[in-house]
ChimeraX commands (.cxc) that place a marker at each C-alpha (Angstrom):
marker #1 position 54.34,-3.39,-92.34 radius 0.5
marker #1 position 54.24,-6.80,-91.67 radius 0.5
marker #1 position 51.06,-9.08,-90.09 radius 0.5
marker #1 position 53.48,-9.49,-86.97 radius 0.5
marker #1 position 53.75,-6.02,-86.26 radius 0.5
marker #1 position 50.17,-5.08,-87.40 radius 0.5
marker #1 position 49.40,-7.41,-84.55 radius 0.5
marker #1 position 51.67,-6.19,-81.88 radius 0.5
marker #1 position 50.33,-2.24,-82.96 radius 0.5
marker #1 position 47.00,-3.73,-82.55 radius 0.5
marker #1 position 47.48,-5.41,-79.43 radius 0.5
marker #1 position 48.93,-2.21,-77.63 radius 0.5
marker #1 position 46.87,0.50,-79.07 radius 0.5
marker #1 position 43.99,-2.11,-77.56 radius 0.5
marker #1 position 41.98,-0.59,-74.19 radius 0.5
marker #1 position 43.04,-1.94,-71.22 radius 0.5
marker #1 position 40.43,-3.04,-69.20 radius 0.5
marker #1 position 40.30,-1.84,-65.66 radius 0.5
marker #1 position 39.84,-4.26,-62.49 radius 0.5
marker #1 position 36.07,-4.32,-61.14 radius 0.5
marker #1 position 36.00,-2.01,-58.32 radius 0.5
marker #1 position 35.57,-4.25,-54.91 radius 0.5
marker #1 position 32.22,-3.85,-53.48 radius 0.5
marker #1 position 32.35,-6.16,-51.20 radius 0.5
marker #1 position 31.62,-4.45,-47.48 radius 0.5
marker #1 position 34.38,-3.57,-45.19 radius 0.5
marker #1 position 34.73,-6.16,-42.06 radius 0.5
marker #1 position 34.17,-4.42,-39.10 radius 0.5
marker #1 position 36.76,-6.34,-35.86 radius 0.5
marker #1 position 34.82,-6.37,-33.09 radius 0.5
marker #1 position 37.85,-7.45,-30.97 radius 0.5
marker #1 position 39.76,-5.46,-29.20 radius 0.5
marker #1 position 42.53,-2.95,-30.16 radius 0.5
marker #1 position 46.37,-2.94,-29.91 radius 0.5
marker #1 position 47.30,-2.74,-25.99 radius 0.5
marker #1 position 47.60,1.15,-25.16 radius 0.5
marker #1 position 51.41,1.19,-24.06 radius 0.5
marker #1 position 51.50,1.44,-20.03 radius 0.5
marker #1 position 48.33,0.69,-19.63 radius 0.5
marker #1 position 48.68,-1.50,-16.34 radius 0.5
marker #1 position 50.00,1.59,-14.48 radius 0.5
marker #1 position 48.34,4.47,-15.95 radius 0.5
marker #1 position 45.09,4.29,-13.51 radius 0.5
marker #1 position 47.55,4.13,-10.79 radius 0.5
marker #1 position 49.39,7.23,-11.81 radius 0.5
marker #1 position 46.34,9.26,-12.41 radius 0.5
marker #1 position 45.04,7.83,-8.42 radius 0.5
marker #1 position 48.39,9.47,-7.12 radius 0.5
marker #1 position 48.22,12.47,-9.33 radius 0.5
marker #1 position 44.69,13.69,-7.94 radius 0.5
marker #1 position 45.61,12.33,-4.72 radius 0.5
marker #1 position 49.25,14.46,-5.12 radius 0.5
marker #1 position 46.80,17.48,-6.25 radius 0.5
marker #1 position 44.26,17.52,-3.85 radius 0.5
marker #1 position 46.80,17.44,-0.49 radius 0.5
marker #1 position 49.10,20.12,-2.08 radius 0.5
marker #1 position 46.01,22.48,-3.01 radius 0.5
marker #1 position 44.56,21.82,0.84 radius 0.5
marker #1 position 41.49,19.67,-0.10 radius 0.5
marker #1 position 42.16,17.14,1.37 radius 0.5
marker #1 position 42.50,17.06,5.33 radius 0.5
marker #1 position 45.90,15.65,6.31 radius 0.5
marker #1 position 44.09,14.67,9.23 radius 0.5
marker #1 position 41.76,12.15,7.33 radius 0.5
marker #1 position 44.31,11.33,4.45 radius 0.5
marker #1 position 47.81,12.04,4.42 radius 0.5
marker #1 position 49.64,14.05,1.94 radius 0.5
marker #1 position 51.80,11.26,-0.04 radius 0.5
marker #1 position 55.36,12.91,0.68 radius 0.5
marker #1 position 54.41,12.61,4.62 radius 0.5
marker #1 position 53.67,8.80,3.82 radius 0.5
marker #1 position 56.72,8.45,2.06 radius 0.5
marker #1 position 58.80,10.15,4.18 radius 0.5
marker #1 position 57.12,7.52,6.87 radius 0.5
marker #1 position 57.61,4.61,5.29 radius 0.5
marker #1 position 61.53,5.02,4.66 radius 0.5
marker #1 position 61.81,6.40,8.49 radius 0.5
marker #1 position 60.44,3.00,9.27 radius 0.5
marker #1 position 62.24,0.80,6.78 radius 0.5
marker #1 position 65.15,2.24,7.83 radius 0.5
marker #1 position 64.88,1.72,11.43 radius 0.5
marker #1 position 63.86,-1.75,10.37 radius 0.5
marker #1 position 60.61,-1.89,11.53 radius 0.5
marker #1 position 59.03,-1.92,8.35 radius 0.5
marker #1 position 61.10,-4.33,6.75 radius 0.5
marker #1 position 60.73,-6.84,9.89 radius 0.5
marker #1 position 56.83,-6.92,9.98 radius 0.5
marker #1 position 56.79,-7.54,6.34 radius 0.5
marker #1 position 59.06,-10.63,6.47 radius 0.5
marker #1 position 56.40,-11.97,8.85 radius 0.5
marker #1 position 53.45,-11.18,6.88 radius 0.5
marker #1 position 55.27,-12.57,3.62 radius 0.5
marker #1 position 55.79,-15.92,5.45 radius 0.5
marker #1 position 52.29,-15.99,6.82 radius 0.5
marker #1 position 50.83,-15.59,3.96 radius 0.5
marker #1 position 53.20,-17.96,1.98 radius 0.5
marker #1 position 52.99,-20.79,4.66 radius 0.5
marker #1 position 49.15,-20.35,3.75 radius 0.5
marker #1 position 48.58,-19.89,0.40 radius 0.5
marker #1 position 51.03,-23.40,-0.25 radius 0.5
marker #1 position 48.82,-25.21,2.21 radius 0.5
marker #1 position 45.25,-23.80,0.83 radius 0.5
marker #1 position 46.22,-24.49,-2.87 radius 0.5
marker #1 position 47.33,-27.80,-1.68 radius 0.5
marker #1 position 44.27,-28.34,-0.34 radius 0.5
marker #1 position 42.01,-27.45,-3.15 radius 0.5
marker #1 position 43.90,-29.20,-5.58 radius 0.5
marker #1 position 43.76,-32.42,-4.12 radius 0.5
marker #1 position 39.97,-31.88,-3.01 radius 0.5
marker #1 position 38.80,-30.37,-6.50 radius 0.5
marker #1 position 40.61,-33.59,-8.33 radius 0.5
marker #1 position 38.92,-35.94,-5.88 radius 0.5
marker #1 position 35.45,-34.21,-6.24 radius 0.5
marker #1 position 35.82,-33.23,-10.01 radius 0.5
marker #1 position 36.90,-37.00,-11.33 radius 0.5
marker #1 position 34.49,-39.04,-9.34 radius 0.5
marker #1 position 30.91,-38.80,-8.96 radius 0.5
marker #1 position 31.85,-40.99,-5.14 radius 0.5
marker #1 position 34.05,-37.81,-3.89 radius 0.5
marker #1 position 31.66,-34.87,-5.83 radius 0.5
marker #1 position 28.94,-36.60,-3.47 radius 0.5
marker #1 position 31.15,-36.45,-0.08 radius 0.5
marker #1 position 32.95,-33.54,-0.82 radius 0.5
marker #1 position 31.45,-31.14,-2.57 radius 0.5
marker #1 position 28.38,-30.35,-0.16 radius 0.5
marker #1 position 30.55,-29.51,2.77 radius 0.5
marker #1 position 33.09,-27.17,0.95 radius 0.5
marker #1 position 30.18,-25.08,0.05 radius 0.5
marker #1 position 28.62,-24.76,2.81 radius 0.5
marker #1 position 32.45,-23.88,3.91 radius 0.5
marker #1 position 32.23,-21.51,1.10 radius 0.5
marker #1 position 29.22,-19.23,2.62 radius 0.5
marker #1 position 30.84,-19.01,5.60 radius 0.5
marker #1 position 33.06,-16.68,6.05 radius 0.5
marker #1 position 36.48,-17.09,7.64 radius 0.5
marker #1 position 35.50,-14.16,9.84 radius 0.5
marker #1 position 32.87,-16.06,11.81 radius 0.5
marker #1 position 35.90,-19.29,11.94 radius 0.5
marker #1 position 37.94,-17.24,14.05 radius 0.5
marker #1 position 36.38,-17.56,17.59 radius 0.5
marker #1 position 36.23,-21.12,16.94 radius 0.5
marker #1 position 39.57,-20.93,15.21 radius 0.5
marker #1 position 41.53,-19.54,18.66 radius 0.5
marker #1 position 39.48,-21.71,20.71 radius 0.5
marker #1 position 40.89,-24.88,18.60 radius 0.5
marker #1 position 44.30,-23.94,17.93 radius 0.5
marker #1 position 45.16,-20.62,20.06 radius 0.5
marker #1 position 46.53,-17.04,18.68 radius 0.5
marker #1 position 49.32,-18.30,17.80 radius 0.5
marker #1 position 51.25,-18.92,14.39 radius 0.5
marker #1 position 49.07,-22.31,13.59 radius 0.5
marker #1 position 45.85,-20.80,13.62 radius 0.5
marker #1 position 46.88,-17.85,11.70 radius 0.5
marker #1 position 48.30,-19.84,8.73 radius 0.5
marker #1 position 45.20,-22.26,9.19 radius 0.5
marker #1 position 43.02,-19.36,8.43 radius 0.5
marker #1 position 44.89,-17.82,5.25 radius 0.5
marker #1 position 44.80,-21.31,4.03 radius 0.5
marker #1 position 41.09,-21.38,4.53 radius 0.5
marker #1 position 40.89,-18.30,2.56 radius 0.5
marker #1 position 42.83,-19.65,-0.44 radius 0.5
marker #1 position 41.31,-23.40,-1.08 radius 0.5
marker #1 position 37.79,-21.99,-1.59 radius 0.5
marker #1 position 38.43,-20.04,-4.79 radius 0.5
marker #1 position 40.85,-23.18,-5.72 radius 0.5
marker #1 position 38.66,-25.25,-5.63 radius 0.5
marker #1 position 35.71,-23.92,-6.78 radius 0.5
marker #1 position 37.86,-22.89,-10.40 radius 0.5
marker #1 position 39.85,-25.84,-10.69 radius 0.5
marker #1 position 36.60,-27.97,-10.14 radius 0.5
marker #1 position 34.51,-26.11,-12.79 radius 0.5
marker #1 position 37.65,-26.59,-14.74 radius 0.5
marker #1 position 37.76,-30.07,-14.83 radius 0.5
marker #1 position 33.87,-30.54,-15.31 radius 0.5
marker #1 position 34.24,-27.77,-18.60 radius 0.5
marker #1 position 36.28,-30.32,-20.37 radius 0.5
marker #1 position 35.15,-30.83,-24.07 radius 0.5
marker #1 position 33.99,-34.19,-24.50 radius 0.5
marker #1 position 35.28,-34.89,-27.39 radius 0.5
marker #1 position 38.62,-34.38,-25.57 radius 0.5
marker #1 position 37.06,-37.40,-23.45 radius 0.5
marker #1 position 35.74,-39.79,-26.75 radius 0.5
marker #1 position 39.28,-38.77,-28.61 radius 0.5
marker #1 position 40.94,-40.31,-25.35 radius 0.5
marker #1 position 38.82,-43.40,-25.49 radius 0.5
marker #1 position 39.67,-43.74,-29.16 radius 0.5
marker #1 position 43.44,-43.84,-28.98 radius 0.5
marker #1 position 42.79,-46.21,-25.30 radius 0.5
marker #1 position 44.55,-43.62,-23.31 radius 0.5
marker #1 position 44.99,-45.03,-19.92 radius 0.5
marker #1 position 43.70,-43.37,-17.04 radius 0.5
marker #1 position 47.02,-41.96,-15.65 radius 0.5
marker #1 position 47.33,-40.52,-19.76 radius 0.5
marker #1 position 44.07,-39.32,-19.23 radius 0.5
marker #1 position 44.39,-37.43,-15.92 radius 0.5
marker #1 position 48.15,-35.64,-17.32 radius 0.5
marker #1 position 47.20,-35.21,-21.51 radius 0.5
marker #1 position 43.74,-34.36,-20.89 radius 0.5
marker #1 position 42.60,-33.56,-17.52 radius 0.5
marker #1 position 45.40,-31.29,-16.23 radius 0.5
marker #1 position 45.80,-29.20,-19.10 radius 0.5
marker #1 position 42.17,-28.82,-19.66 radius 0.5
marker #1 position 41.73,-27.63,-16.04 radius 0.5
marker #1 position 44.88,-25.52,-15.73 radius 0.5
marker #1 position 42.58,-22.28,-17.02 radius 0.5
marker #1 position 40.56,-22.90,-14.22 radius 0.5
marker #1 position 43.12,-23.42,-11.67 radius 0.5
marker #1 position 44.81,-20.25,-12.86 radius 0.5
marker #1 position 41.99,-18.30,-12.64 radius 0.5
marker #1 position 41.51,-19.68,-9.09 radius 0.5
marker #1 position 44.54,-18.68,-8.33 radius 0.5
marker #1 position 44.57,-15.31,-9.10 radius 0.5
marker #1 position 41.85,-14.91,-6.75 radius 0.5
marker #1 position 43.54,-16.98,-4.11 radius 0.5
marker #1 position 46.60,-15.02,-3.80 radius 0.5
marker #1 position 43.85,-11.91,-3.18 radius 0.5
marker #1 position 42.26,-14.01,-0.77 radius 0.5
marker #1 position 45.50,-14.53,1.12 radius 0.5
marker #1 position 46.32,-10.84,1.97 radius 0.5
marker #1 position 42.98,-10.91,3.12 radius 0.5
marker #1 position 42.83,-13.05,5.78 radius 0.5
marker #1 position 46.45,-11.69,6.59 radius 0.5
marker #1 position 44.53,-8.34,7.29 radius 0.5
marker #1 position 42.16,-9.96,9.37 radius 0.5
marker #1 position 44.68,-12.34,11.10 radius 0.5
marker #1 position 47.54,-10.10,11.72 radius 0.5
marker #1 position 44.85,-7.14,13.85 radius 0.5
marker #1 position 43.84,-10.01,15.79 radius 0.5
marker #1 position 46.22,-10.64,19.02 radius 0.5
marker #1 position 49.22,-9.96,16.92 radius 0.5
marker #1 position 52.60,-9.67,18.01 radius 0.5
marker #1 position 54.16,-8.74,14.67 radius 0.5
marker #1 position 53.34,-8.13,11.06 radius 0.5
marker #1 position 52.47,-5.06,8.86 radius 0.5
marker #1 position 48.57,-5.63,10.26 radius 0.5
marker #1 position 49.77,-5.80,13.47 radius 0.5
marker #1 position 51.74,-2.52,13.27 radius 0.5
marker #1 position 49.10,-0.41,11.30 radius 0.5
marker #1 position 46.61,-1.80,14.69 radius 0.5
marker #1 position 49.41,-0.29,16.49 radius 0.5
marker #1 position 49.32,2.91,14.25 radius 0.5
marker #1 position 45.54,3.20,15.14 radius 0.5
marker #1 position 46.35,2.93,18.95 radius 0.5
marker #1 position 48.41,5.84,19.04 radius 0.5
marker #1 position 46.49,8.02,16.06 radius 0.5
marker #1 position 49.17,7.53,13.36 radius 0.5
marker #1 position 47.30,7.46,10.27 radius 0.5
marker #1 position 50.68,8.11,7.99 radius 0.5
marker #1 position 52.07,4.87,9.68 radius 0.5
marker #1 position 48.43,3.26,8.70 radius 0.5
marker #1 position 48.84,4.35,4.77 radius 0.5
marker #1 position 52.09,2.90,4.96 radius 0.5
marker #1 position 50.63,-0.28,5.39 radius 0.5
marker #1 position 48.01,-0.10,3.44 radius 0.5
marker #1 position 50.23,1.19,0.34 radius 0.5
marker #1 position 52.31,-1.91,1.66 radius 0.5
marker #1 position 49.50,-4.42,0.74 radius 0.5
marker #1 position 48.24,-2.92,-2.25 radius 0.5
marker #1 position 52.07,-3.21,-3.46 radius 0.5
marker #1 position 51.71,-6.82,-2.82 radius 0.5
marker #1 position 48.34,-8.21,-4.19 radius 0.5
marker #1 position 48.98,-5.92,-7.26 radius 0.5
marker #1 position 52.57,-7.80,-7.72 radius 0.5
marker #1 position 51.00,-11.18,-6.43 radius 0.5
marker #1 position 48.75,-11.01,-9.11 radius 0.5
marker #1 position 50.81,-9.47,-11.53 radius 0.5
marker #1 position 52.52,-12.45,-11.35 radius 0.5
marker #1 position 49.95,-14.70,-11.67 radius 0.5
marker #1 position 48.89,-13.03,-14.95 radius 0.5
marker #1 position 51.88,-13.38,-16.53 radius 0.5
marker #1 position 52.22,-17.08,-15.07 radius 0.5
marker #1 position 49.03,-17.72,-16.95 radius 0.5
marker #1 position 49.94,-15.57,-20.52 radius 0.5
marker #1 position 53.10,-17.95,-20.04 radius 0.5
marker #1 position 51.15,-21.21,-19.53 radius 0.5
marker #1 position 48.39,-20.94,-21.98 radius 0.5
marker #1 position 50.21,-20.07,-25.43 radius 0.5
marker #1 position 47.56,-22.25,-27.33 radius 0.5
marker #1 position 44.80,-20.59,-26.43 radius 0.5
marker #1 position 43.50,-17.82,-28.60 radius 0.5
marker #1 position 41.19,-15.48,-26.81 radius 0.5
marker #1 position 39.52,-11.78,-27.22 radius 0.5
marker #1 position 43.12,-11.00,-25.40 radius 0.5
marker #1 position 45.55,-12.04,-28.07 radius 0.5
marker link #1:1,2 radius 0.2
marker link #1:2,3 radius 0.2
marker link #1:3,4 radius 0.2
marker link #1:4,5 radius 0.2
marker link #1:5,6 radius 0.2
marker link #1:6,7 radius 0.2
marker link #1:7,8 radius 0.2
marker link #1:8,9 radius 0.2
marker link #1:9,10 radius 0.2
marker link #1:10,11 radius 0.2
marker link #1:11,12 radius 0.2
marker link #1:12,13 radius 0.2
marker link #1:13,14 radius 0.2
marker link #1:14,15 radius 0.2
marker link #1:15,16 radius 0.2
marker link #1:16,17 radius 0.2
marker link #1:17,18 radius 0.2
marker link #1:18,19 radius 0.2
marker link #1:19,20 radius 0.2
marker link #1:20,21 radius 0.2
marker link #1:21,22 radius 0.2
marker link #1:22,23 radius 0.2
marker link #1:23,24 radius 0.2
marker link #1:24,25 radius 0.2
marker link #1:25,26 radius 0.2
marker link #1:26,27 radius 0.2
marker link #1:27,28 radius 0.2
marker link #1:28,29 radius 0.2
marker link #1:29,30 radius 0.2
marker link #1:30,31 radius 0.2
marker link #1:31,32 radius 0.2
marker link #1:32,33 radius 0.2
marker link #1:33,34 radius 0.2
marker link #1:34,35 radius 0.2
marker link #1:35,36 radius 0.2
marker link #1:36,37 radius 0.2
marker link #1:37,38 radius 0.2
marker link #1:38,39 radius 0.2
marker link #1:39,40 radius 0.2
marker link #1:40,41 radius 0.2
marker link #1:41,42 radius 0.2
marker link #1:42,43 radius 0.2
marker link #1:43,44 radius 0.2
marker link #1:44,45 radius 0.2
marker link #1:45,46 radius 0.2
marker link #1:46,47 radius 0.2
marker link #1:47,48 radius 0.2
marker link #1:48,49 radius 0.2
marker link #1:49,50 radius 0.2
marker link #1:50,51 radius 0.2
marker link #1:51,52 radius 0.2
marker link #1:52,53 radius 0.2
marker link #1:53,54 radius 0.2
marker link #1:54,55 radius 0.2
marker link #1:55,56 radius 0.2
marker link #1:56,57 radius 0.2
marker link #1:57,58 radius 0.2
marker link #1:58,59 radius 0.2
marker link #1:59,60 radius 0.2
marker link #1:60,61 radius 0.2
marker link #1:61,62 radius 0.2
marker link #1:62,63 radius 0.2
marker link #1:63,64 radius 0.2
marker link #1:64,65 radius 0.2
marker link #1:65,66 radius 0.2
marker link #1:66,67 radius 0.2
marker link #1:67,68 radius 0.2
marker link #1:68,69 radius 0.2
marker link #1:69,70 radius 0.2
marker link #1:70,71 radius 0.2
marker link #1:71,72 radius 0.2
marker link #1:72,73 radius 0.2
marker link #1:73,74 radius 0.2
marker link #1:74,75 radius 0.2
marker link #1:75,76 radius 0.2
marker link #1:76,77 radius 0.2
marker link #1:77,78 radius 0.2
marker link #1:78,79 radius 0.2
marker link #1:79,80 radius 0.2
marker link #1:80,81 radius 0.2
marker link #1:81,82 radius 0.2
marker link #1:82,83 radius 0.2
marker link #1:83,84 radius 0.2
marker link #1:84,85 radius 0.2
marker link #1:85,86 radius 0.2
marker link #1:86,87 radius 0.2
marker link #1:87,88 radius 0.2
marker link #1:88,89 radius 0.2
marker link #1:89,90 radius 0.2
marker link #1:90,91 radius 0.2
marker link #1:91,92 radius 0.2
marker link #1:92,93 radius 0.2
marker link #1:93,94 radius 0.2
marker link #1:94,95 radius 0.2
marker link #1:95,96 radius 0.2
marker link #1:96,97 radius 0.2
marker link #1:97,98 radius 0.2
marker link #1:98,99 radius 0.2
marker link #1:99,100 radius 0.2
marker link #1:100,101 radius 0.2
marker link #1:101,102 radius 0.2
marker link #1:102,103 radius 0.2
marker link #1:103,104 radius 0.2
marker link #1:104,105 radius 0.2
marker link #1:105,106 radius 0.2
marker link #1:106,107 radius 0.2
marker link #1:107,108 radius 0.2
marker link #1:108,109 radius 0.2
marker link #1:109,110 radius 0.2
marker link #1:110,111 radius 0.2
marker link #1:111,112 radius 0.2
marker link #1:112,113 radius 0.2
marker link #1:113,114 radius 0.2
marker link #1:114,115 radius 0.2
marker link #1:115,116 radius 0.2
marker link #1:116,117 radius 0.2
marker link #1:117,118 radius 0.2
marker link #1:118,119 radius 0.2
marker link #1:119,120 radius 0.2
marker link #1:120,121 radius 0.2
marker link #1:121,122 radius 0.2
marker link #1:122,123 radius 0.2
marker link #1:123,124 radius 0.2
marker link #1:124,125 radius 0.2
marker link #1:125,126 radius 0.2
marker link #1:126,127 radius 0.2
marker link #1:127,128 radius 0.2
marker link #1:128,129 radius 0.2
marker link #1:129,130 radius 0.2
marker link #1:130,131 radius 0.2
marker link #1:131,132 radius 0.2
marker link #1:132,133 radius 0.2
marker link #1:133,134 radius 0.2
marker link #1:134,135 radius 0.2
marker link #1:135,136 radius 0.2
marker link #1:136,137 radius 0.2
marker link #1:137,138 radius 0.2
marker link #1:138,139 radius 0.2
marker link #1:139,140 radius 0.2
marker link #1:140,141 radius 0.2
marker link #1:141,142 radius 0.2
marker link #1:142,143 radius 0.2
marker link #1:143,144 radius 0.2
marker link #1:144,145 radius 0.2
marker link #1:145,146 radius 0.2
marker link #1:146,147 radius 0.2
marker link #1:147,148 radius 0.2
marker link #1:148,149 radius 0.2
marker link #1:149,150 radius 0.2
marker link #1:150,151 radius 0.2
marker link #1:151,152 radius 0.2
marker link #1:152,153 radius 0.2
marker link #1:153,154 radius 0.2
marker link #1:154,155 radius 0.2
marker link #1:155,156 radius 0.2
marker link #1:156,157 radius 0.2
marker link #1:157,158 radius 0.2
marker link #1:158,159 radius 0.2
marker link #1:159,160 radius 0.2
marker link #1:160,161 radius 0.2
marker link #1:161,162 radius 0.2
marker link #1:162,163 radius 0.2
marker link #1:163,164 radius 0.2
marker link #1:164,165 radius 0.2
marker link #1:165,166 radius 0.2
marker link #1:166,167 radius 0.2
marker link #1:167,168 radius 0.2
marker link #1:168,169 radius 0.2
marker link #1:169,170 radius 0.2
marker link #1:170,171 radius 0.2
marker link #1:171,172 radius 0.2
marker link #1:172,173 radius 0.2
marker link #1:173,174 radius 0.2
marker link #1:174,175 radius 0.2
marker link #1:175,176 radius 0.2
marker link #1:176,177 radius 0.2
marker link #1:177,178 radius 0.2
marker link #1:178,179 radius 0.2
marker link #1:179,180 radius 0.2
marker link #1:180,181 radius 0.2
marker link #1:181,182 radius 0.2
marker link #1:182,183 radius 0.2
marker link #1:183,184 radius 0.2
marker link #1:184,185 radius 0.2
marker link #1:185,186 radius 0.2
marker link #1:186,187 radius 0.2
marker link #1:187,188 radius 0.2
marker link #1:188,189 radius 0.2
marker link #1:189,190 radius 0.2
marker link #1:190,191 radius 0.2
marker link #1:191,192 radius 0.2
marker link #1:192,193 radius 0.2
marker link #1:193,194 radius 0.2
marker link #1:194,195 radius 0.2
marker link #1:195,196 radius 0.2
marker link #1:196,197 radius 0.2
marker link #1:197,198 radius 0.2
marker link #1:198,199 radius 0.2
marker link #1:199,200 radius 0.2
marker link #1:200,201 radius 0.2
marker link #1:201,202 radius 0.2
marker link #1:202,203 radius 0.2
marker link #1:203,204 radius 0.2
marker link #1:204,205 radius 0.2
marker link #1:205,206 radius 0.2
marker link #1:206,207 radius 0.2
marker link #1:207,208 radius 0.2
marker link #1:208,209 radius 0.2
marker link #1:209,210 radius 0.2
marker link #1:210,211 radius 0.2
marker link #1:211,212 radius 0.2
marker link #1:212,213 radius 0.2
marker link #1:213,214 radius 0.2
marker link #1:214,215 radius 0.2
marker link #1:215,216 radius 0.2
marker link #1:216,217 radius 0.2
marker link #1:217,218 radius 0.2
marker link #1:218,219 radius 0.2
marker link #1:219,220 radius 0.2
marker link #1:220,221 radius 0.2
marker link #1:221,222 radius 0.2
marker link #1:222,223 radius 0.2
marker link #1:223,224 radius 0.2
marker link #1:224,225 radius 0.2
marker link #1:225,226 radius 0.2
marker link #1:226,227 radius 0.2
marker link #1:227,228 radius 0.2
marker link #1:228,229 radius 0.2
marker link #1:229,230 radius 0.2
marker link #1:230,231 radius 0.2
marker link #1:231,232 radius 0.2
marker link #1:232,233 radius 0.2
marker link #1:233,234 radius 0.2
marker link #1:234,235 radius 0.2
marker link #1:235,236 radius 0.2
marker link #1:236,237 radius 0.2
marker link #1:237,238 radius 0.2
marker link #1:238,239 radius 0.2
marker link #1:239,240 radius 0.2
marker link #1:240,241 radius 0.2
marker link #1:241,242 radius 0.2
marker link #1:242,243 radius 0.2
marker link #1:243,244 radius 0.2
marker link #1:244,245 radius 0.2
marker link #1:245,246 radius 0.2
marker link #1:246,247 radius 0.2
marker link #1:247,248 radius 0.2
marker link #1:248,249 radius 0.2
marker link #1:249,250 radius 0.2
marker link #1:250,251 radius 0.2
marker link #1:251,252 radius 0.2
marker link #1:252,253 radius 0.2
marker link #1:253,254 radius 0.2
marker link #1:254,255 radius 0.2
marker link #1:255,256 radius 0.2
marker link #1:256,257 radius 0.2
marker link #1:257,258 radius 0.2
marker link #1:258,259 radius 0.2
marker link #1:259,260 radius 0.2
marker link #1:260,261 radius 0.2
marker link #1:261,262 radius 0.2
marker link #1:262,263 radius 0.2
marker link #1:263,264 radius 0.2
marker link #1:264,265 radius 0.2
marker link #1:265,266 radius 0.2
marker link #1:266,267 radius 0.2
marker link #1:267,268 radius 0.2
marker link #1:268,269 radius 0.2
marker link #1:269,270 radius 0.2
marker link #1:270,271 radius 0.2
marker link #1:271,272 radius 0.2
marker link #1:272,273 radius 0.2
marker link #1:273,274 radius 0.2
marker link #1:274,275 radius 0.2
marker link #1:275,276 radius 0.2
marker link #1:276,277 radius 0.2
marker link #1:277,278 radius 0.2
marker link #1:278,279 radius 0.2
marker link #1:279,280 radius 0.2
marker link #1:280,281 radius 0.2
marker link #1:281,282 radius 0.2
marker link #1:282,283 radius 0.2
marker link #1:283,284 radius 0.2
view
């Protein structure tokens, strides 16, 4: 046999050592799991199952709470007699005409307030004492200023909506990193740079989260508004409902606003998933 293949018998016939074992401990993640499919609905469903349940079983007095076929049956008597679908135009254009104008409005006054110590000192004082008042004790002096008519109606869903604007896009702006700030100074960033490559996005968070609460805050006030010498509306036709001690035609209108701040801020949600792709949070 020959020293080459003494060496290749020796080399295989050799033990072959095993890896260490890996005792290093196991990472726990402490973040969050995988979203559970149809998870945005599911609550939802279950509400309407028990609520299905307890009206077919006889718990629940039809009287108090109407079985959900009777409000369904209600609600597509009344759309298609066009009731329904009339009154919610005029709500949707109430409280569109005021959330445009409110986030307007906070915008501008949170950017005044939020980049200059000057407007902080004039503005930000009054807007919270606006803020602990609410816009129920406006509306006397509301229809004393500006009647019951359309104005003062928008005028108070706008009220509604700049407060929580404000207040998030302000502490949106002030949360800025500085080093954001000193990085700016360093490449001499003008102040128009400044305001749209720092400012802006650094404060759209904020303003998003705002606005999630604004759109809320709109079908709020159009509650409040539309039961309040109202002529037409879904508010106005649930006050109705209460007049003549039909509650199915009042669940129709509430189911009709739930729809709508649970879309309206559906929306918003997916606005802001859209809008804020670099940022990582416990979400992602």
């Amino acid at each position: 046999m020959t020293a080459l293949a003494q060496t290749d018998r020796a080399v295989l016939e050799r033990p072959v050592r095993q890896p260490p074992a890996d005792v290093r401990p196991r990472i726990r993640r402490l973040g969050l799991r995988k979203p559970v499919p149809l998870a945005a609905g599911s609550g939802i469903v279950l509400l309407l199952a028990v609520w299905t349940a307890g009206s077919a079983a006889g718990l629940i007095d039809p009287r108090v709470l109407s079985a959900p076929w009777t409000v369904v049956t209600t609600g597509v008597d009344l759309a298609v007699g066009g009731n329904l679908l009339e009154n919610l135009w005029v709500s949707l254009t109430r409280a569109a005409q005021g959330l445009v104008w409110g986030v307007l409005a906070g915008v501008v006054l949170a950017l005044l307030s939020g980049l200059s110590r000057v407007g902080e000192a004039l503005l930000d004082g009054p807007i919270q004492v606006k803020r602990a008042v609410p816009n129920l004790a406006l509306l006397p002096l509301l229809i004393l200023w500006f009647g019951i008519g359309e104005e003062m109606k928008v005028i108070t869903i706008a009220l509604g909506v700049f407060i929580p604007i404000y207040i998030h896009t302000h502490n949106g702006l002030r949360s800025i990193d500085k080093r954001y700030v000193e990085l700016a100074e360093t490449l001499r960033l003008g102040r128009r740079q400044f305001v749209t490559r720092v400012v802006l996005p650094g404060a759209l968070p904020g303003f998003l989260l705002g606005l999630r609460f604004a759109v809320t805050g709109s079908l709020l006030a159009l509650v409040v508004v539309e039961q309040v010498n109202g002529t037409a509306g879904i508010g106005y036709m649930m006050e109705l409902a209460r007049t003549y001690g039909q509650t199915e035609v009042i669940f129709v209108g509430l189911v009709v606003y739930g729809v709508l701040g649970y879309t309206a801020d559906y929306s918003v949600r997916l606005l802001q998933r859209k809008a804020l792709t670099w940022r990582r949070t416990l979400e992602d």
